[in-house]
N, C-alpha and C positions, 0 to 999 in steps of 0.2 A: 639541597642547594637550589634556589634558585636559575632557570635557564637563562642561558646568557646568548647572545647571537655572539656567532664567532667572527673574530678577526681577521682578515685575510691575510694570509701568509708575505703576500707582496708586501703588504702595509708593513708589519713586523718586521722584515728581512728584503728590504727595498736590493737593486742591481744583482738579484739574483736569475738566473736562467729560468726563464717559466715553465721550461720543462722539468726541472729540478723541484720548482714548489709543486708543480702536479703530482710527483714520485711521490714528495712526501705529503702531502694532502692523505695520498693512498699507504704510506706506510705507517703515518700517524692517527689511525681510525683507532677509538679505543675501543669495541667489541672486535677481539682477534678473529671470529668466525668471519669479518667483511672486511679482515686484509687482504691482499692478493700473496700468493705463494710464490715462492722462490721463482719457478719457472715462468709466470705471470710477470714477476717484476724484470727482467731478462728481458724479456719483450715489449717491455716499456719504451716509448721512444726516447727518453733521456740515456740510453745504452745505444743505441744505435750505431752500429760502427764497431762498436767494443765486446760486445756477447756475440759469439758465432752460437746459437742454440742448437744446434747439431752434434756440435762435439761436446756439450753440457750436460753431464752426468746427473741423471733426475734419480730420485728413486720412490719407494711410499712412503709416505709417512710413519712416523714412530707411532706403532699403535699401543693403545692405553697398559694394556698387558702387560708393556713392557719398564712401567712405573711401579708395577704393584711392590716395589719394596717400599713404599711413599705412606703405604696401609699398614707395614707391621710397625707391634707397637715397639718402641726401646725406651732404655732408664736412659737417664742424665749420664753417666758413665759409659755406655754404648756408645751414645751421641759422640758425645768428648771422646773415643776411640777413635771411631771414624773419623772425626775433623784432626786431629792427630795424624793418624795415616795418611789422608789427604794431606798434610802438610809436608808429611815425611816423603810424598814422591818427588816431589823437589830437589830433595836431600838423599840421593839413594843409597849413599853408603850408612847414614843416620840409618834409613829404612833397613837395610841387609842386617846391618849393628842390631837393632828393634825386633827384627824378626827371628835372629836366630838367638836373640836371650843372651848375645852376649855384652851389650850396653845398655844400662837402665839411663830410658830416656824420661822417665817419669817426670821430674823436676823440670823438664823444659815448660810444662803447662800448670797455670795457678788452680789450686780449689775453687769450686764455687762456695 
């Protein structure tokens, strides 16, 4: 695609707080490595008044590690388990039923 010069956020979303379009200037950067983080944005002057940072629970960030289920490989049936189960926490007693074998929920989800 061709580049385009950007449009300023005022023009697009006129009577807006210009310390609002600055937040999101910085929240809508599309390379995530040049957003600011949680605690960065806290200290944004559009918060002022409303973030006490003191009593704001920071912590590290989710390191990669802790994706690696994102690597193993699964069939189409694995898949469809899990989005199942995720659906069934919802439903806990559906899920209790599901897990202990005593209700076939099978027929709640179509074939591929």
């Amino acid at each position: 695609m061709r580049k385009k010069d950007p449009i300023p956020f005022s023009q697009k979303i006129p009577n807006v707080d210009p310390l609002a379009l600055k937040l999101m200037e910085k929240l809508l950067v599309f390379d995530p490595k040049d957003r600011p983080t949680a605690e960065e944005i806290l200290r944004d002057p559009y918060f002022k008044g409303l973030a006490m940072i003191e009593r704001e629970p920071f912590c590290e960030a989710i390191k990669k590690v802790e994706f690696d289920f994102e690597h193993k490989r699964m069939s189409k049936e694995e898949i469809r388990e899990l989005i199942f189960l995720e659906i069934l926490e919802y439903h806990q007693q559906l899920l209790n039923s599901y897990i202990n074998g005593t209700e076939r929920t099978t027929f709640l989800y179509s074939r591929f």
